[in-house]
Backbone and ligand atoms as CSV (ligand in chain L), in Angstrom:
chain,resi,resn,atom,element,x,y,z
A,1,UNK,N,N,101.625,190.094,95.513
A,1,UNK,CA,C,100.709,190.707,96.473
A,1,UNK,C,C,99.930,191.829,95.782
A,2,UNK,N,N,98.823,192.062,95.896
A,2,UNK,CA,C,98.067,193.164,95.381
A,2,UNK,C,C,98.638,194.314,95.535
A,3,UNK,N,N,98.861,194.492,96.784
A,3,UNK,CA,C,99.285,196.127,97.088
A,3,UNK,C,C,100.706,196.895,96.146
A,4,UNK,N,N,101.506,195.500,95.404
A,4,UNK,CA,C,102.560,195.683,94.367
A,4,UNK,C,C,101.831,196.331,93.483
A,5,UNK,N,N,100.571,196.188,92.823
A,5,UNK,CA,C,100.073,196.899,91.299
A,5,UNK,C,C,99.614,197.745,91.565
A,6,UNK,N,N,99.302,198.332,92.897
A,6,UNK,CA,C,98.833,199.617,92.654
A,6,UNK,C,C,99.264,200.602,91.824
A,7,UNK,N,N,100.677,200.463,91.903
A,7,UNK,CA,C,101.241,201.920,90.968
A,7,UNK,C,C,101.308,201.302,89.594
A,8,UNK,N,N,101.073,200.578,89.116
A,8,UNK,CA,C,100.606,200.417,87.895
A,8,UNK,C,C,99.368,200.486,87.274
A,9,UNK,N,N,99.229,201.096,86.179
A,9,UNK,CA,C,98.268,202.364,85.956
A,9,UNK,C,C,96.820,200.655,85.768
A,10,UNK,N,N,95.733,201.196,86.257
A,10,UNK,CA,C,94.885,200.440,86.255
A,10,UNK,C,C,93.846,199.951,85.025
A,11,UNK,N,N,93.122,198.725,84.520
A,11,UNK,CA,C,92.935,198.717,83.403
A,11,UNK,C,C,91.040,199.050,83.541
A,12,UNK,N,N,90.366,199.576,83.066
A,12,UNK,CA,C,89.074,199.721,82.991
A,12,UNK,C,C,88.110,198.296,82.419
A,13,UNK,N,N,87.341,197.837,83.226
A,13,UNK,CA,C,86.704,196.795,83.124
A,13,UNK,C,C,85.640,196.955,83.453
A,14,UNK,N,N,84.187,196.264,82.512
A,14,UNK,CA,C,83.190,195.865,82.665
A,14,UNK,C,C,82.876,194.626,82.969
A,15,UNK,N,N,82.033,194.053,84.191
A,15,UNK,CA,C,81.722,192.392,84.336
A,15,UNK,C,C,80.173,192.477,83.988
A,16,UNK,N,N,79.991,191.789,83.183
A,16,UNK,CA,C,78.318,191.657,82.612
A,16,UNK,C,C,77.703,190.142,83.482
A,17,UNK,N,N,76.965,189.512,84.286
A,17,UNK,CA,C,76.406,188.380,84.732
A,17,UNK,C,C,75.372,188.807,84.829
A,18,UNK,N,N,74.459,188.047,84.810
A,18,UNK,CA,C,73.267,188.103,85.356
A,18,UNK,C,C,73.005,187.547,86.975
A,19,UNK,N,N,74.462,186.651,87.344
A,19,UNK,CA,C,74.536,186.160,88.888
A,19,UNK,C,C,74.977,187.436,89.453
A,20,UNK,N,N,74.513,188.049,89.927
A,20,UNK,CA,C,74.882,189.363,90.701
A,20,UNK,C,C,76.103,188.858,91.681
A,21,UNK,N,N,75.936,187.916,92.431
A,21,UNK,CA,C,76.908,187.311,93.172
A,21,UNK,C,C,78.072,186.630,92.468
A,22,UNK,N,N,78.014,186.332,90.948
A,22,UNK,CA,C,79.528,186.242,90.228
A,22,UNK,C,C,79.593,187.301,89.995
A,23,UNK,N,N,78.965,188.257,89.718
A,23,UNK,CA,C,79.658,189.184,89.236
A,23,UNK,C,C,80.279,190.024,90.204
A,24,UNK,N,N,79.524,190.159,91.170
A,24,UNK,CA,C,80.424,190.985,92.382
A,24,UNK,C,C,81.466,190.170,93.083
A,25,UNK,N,N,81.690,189.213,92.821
A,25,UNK,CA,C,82.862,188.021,93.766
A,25,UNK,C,C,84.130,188.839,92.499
A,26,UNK,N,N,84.108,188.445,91.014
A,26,UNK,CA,C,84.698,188.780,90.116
A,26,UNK,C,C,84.993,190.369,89.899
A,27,UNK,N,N,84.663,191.260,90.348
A,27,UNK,CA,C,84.784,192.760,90.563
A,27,UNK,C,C,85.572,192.868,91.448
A,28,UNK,N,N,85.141,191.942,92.792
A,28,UNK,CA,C,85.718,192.105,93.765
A,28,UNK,C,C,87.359,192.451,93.843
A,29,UNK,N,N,87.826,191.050,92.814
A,29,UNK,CA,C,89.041,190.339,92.934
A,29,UNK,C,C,89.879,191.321,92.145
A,30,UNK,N,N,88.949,191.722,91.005
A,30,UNK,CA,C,89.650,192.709,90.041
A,30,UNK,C,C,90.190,194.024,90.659
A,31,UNK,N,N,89.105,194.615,91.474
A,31,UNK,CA,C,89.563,195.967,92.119
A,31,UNK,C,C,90.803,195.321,92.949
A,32,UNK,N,N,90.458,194.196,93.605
A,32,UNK,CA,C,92.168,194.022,94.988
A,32,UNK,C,C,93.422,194.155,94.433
A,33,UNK,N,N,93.007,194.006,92.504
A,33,UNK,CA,C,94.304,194.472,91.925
A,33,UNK,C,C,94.309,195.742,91.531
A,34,UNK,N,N,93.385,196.085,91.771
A,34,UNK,CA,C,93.759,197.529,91.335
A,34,UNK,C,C,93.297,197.932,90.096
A,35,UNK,N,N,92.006,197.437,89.490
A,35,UNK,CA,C,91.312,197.441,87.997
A,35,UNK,C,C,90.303,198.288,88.385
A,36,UNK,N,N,89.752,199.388,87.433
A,36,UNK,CA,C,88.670,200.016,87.777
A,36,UNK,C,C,87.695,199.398,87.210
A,37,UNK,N,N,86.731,199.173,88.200
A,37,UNK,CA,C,85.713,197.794,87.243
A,37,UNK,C,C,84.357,198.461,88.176
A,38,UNK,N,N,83.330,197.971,86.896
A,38,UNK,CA,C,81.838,198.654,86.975
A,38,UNK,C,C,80.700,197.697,86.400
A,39,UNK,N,N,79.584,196.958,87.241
A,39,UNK,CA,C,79.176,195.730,87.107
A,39,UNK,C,C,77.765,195.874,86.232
A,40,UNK,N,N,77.426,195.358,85.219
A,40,UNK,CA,C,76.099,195.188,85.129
A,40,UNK,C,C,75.368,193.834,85.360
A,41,UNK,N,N,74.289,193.531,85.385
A,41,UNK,CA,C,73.497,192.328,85.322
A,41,UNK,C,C,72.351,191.810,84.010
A,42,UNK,N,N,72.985,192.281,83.355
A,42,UNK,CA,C,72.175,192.209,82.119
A,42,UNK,C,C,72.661,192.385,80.697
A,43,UNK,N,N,72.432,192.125,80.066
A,43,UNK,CA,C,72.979,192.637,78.709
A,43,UNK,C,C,72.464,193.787,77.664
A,44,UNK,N,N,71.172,194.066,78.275
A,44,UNK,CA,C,70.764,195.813,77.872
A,44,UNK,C,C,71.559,196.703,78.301
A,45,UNK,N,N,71.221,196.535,79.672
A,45,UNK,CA,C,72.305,197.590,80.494
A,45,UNK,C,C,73.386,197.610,80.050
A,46,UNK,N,N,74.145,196.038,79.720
A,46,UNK,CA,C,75.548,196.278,79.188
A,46,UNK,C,C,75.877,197.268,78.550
A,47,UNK,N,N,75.180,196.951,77.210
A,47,UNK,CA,C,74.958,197.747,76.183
A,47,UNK,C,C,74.598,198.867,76.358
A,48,UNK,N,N,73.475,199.317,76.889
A,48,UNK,CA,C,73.907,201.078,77.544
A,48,UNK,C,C,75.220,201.624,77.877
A,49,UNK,N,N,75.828,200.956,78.712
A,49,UNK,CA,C,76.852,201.242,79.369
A,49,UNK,C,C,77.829,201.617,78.644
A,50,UNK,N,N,78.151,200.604,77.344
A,50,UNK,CA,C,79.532,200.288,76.232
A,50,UNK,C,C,78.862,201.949,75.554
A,51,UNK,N,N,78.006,202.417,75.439
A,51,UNK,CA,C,77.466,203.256,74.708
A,51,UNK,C,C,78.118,204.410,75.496
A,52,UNK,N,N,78.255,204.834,76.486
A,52,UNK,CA,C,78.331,206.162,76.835
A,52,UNK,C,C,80.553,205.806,77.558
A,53,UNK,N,N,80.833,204.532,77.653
A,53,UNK,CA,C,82.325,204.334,78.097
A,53,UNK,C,C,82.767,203.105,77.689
A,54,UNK,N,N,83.759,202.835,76.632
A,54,UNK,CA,C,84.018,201.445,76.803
A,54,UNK,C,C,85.140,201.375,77.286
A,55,UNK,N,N,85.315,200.487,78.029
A,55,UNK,CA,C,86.293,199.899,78.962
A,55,UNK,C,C,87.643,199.021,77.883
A,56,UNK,N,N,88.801,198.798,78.786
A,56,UNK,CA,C,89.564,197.961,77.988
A,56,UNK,C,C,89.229,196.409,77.788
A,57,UNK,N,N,88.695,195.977,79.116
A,57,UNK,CA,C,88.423,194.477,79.273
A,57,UNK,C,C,86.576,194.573,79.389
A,58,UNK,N,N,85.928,193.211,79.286
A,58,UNK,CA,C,84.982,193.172,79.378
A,58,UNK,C,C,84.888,191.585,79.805
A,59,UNK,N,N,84.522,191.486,80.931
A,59,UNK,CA,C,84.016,189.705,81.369
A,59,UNK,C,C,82.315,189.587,81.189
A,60,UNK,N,N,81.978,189.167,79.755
A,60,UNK,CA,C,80.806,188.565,79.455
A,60,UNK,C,C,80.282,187.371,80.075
A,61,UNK,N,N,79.008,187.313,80.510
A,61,UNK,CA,C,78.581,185.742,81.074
A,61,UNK,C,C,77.811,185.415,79.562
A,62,UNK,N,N,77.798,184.113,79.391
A,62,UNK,CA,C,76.855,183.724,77.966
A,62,UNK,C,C,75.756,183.507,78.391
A,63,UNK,N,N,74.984,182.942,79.454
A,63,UNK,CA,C,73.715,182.453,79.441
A,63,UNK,C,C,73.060,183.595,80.379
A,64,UNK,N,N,72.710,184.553,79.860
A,64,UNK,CA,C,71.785,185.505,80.692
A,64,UNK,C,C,70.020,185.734,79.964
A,65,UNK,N,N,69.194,186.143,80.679
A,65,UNK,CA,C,67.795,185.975,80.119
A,65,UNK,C,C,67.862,187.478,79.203
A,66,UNK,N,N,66.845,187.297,78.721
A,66,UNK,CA,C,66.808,188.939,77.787
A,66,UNK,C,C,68.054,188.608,76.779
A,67,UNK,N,N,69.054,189.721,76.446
A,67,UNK,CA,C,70.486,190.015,75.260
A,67,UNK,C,C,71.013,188.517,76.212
A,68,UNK,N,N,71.394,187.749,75.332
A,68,UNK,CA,C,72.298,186.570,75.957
A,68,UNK,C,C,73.801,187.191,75.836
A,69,UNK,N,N,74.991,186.358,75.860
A,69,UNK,CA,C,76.285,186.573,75.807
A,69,UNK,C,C,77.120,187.253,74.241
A,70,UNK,N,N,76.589,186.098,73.581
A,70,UNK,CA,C,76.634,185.956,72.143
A,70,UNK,C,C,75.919,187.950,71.545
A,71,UNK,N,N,74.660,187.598,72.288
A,71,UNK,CA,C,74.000,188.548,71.122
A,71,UNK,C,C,75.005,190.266,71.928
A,72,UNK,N,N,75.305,190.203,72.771
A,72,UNK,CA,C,76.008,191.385,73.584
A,72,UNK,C,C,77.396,191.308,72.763
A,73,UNK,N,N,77.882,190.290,72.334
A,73,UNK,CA,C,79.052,190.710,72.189
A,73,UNK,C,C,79.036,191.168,70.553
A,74,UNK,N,N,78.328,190.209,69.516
A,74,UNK,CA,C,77.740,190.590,68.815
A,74,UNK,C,C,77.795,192.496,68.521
A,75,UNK,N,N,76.906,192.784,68.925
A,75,UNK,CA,C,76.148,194.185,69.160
A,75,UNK,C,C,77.527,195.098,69.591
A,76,UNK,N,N,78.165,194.548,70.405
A,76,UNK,CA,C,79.517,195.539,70.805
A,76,UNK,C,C,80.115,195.745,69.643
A,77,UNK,N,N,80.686,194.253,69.358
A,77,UNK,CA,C,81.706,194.687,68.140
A,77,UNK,C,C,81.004,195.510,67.043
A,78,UNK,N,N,79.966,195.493,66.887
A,78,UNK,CA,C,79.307,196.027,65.681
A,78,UNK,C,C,79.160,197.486,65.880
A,79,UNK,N,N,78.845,198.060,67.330
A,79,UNK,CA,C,78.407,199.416,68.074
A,79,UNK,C,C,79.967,200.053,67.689
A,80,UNK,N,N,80.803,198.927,68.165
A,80,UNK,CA,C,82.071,199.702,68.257
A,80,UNK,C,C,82.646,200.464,66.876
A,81,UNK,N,N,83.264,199.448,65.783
A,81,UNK,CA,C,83.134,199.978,64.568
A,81,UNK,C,C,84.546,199.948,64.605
A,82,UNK,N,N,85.233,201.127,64.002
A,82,UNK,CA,C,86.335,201.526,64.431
A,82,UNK,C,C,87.305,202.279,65.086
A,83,UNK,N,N,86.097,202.286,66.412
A,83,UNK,CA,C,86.800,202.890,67.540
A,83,UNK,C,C,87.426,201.991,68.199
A,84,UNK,N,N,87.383,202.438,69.507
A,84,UNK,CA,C,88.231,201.356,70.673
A,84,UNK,C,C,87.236,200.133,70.798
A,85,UNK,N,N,88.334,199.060,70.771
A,85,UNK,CA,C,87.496,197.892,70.678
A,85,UNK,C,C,88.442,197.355,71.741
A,86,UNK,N,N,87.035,196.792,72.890
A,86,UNK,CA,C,87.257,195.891,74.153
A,86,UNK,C,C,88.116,194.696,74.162
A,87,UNK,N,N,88.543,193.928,75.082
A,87,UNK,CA,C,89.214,192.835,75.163
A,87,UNK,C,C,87.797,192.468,75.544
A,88,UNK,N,N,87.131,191.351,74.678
A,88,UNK,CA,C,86.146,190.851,75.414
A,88,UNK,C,C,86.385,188.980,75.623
A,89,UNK,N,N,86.060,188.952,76.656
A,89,UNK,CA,C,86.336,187.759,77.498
A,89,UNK,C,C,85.156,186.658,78.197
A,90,UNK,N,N,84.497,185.838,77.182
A,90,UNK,CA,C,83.351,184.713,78.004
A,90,UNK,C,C,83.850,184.680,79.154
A,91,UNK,N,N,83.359,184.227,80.346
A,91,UNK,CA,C,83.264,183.426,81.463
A,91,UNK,C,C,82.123,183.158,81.787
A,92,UNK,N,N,81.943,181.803,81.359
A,92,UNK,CA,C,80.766,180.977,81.152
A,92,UNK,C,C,80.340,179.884,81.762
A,93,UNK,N,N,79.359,179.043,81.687
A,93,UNK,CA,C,79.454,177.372,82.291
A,93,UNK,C,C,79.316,176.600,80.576
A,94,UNK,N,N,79.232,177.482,79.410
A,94,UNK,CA,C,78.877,177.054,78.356
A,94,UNK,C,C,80.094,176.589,78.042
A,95,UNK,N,N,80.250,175.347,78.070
A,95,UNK,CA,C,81.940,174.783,77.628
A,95,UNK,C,C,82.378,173.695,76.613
A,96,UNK,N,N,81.201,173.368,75.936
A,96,UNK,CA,C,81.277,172.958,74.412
A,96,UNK,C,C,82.389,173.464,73.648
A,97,UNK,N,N,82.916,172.555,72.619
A,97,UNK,CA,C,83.741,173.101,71.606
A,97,UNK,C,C,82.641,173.697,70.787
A,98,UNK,N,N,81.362,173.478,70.336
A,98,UNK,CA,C,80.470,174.481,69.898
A,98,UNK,C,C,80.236,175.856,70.402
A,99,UNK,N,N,80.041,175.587,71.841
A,99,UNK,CA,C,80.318,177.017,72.262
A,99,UNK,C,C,81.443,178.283,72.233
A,100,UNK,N,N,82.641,177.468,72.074
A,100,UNK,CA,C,83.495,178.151,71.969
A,100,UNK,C,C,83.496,178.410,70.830
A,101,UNK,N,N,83.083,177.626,69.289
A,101,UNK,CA,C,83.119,178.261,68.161
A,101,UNK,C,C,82.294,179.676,68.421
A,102,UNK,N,N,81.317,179.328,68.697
A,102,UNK,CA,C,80.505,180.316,68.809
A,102,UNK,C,C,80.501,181.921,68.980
A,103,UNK,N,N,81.333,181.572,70.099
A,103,UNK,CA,C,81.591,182.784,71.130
A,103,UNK,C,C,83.038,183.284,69.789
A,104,UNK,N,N,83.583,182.701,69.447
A,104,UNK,CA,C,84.788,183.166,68.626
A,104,UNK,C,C,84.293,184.257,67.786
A,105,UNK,N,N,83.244,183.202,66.753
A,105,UNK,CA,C,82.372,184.078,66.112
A,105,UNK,C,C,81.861,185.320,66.046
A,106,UNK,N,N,81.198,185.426,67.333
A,106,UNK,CA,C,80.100,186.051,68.149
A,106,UNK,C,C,81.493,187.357,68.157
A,107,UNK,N,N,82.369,187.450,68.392
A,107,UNK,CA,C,83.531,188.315,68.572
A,107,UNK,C,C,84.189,188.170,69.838
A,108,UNK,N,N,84.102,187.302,70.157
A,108,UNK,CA,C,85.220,187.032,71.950
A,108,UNK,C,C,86.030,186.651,71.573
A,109,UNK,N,N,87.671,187.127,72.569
A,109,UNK,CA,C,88.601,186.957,72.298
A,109,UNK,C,C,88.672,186.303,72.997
A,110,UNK,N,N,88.001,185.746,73.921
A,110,UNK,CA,C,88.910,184.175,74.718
A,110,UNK,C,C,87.822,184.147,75.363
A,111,UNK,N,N,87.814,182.773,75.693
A,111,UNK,CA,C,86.451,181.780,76.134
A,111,UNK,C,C,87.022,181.124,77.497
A,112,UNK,N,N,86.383,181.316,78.782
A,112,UNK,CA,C,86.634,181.581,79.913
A,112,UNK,C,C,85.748,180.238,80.344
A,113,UNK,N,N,86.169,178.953,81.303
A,113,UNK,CA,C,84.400,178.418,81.709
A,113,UNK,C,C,84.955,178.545,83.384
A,114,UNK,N,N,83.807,178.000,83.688
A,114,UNK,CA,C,83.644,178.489,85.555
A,114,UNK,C,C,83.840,177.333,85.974
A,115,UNK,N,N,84.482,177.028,86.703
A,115,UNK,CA,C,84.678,178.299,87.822
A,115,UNK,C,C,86.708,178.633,87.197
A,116,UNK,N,N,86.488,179.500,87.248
A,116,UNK,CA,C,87.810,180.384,86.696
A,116,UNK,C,C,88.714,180.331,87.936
A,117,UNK,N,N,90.251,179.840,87.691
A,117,UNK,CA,C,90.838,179.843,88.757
A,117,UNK,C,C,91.405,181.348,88.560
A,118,UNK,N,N,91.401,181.978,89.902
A,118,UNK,CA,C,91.880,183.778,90.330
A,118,UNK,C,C,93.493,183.675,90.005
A,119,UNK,N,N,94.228,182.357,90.144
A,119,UNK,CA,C,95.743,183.033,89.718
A,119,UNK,C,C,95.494,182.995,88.472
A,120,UNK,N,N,95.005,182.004,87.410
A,120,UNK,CA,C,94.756,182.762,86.344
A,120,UNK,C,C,94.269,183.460,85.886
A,121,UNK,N,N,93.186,184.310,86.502
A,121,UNK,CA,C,92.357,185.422,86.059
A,121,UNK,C,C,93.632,186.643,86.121
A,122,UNK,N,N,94.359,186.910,87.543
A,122,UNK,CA,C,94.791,187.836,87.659
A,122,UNK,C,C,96.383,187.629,86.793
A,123,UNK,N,N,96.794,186.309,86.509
A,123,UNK,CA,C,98.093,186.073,85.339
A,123,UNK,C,C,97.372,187.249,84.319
A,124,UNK,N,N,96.640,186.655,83.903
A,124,UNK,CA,C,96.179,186.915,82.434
A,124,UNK,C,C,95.769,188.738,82.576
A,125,UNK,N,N,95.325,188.978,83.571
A,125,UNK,CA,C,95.399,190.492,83.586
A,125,UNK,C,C,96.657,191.042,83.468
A,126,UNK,N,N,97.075,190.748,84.323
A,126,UNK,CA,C,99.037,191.424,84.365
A,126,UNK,C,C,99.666,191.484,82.910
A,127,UNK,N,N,99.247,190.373,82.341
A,127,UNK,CA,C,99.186,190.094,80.703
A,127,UNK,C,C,98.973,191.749,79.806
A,128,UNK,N,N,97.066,191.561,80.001
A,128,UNK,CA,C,96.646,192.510,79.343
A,128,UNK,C,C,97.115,193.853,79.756
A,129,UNK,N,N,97.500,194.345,81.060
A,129,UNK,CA,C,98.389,195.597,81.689
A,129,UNK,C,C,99.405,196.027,80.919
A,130,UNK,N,N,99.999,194.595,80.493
A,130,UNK,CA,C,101.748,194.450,80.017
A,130,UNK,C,C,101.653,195.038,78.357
A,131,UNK,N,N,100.465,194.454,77.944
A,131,UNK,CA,C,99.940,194.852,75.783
A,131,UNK,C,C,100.073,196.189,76.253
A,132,UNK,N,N,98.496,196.626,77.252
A,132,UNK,CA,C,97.812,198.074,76.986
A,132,UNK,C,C,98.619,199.195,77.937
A,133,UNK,N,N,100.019,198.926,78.606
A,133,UNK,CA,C,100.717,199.852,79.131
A,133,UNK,C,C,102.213,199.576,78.643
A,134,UNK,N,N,102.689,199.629,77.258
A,134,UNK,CA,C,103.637,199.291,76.584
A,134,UNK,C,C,105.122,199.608,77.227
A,135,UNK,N,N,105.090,200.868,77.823
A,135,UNK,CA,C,105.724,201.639,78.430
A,135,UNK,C,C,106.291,201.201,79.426
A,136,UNK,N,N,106.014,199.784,80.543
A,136,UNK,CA,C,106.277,199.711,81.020
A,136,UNK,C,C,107.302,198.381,81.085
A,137,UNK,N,N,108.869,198.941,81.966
A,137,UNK,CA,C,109.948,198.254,81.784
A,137,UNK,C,C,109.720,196.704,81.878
A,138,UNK,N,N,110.357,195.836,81.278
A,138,UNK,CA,C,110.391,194.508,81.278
A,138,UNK,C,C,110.637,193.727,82.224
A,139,UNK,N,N,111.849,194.565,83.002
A,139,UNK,CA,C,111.902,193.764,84.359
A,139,UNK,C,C,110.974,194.625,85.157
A,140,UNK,N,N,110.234,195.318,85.109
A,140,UNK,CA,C,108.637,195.274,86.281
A,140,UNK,C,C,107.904,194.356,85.898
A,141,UNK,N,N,107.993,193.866,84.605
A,141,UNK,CA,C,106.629,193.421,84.315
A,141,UNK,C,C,107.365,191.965,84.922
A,142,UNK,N,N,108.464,192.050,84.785
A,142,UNK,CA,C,108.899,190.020,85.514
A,142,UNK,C,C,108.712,190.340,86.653
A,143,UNK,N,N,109.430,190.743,87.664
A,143,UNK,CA,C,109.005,191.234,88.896
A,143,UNK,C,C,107.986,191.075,89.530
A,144,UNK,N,N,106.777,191.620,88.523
A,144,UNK,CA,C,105.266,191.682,89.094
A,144,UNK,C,C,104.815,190.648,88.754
A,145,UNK,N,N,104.788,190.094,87.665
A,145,UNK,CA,C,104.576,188.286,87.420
A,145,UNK,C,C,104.235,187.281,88.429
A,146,UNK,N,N,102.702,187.353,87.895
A,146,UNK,CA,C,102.300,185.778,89.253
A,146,UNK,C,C,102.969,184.771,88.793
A,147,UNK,N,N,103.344,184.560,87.158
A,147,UNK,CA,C,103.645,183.124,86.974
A,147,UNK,C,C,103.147,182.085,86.907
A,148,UNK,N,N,101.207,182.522,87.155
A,148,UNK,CA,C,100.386,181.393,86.840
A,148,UNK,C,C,99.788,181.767,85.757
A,149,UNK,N,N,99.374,180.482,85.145
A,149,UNK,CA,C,98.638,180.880,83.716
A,149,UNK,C,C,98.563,181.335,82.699
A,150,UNK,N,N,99.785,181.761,82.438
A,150,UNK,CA,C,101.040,182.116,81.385
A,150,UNK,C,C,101.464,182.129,80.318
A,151,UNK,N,N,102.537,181.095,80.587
A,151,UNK,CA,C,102.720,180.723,78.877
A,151,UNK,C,C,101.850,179.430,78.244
A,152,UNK,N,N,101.109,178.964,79.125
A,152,UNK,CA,C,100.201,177.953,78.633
A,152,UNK,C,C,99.178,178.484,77.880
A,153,UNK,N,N,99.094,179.750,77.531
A,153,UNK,CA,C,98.250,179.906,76.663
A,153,UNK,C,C,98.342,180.395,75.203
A,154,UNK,N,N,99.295,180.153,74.717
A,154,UNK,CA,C,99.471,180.157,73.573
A,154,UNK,C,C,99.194,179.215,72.284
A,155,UNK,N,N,99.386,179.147,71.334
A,155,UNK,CA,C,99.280,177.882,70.453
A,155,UNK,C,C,97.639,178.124,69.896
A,156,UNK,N,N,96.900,179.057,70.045
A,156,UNK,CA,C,95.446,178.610,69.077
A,156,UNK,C,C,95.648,179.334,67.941
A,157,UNK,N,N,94.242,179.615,67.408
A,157,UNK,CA,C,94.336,179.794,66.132
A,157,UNK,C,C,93.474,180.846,65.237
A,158,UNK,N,N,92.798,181.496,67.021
A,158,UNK,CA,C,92.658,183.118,66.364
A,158,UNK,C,C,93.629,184.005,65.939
A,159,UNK,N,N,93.003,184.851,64.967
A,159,UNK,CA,C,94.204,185.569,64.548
A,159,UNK,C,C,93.978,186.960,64.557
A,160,UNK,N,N,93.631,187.278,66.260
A,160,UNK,CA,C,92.952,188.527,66.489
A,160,UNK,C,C,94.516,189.193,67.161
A,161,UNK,N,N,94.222,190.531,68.072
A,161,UNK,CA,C,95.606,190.872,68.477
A,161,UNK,C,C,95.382,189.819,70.064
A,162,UNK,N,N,94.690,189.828,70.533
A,162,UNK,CA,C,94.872,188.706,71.947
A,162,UNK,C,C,94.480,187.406,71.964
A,163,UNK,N,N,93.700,187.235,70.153
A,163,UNK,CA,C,93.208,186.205,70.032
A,163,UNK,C,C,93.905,184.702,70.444
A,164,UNK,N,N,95.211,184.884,70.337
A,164,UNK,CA,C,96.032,183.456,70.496
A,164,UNK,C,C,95.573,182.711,71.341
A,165,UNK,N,N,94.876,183.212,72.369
A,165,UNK,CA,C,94.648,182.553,73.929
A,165,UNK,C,C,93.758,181.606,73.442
A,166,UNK,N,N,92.620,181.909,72.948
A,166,UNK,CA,C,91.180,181.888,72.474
A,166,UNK,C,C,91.006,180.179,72.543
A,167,UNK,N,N,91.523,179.644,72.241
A,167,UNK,CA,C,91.261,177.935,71.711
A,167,UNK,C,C,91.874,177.732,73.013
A,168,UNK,N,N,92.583,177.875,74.202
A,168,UNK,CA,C,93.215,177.365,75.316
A,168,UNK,C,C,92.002,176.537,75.447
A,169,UNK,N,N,92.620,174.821,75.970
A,169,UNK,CA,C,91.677,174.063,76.768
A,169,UNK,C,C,91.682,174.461,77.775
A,170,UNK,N,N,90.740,173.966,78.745
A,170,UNK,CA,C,90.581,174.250,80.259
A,170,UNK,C,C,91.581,173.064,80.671
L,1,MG,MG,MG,74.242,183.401,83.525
């Protein structure tokens, strides 16, 4: 149930679309868990944004007009350097094994296509909670466990720190 994560400390997220309406459906779902999340529609703006706060997570769309997906994520990793560097995350309709090279490339740690099922969006958060709040006991983190979307994602062949996911088929 949502109202369980509240007291677990919340993760900072950016959703980049250019569908204003994915991106606010996808904000939506994130805050009911309890994520502090802040939307752009563009990939300039993105990029403004990463400039003055970067967040832990970032849900990139790839096909936007103006900075596409690629060239945003691109530009992050490069802006970033060796500071804090985002969990950045496609969620795309681009679902080629080309695309996914791509996006690997491009610097995404996992390649997302749409329509994204929400128990796995919010598995895979509880996930990233569990890396970026180390601190917290093992049996909360089973406890709080949706149990969807899970351990099926292991087995690829990035060799980033969240990269493993990265090659998951849909
Ligand atoms: Mg788009």
């Amino acid at each position: 149930m949502p109202s369980s994560h509240t007291a677990w400390p919340p993760l900072s997220v950016l959703v980049v679309d250019d569908s204003a309406d994915t991106a606010h459906s996808l904000a939506d779902l994130l805050r009911l868990y309890g994520h502090a999340v802040r939307v752009e529609l563009d990939g300039r703006r993105a990029l403004m944004s990463l400039e003055s706060d970067v967040p832990d997570v970032v849900f990139l769309d790839i096909r936007m007009p103006g900075l596409d997906g690629f060239q945003v994520a691109e530009s992050l990793r490069a802006r970033c350097g060796g500071g804090k560097q985002p969990l950045v995350i496609a969620v795309t309709g681009a679902a080629s094994e080309a695309d996914r090279l791509r996006s690997a490339g491009a610097g995404f740690d996992l390649h997302l296509v749409k329509p994204v099922d929400p128990g796995v969006l919010v598995g895979m958060m509880e996930r990233f909670r569990r890396l970026l709040a180390p601190s917290i006991p093992a049996a909360d983190v089973a406890a709080h466990d949706t149990g969807r979307g899970g351990d099926d994602w292991g087995g690829g062949s990035k060799s980033s720190q969240f990269g493993c996911w990265l090659t998951r088929s849909e």
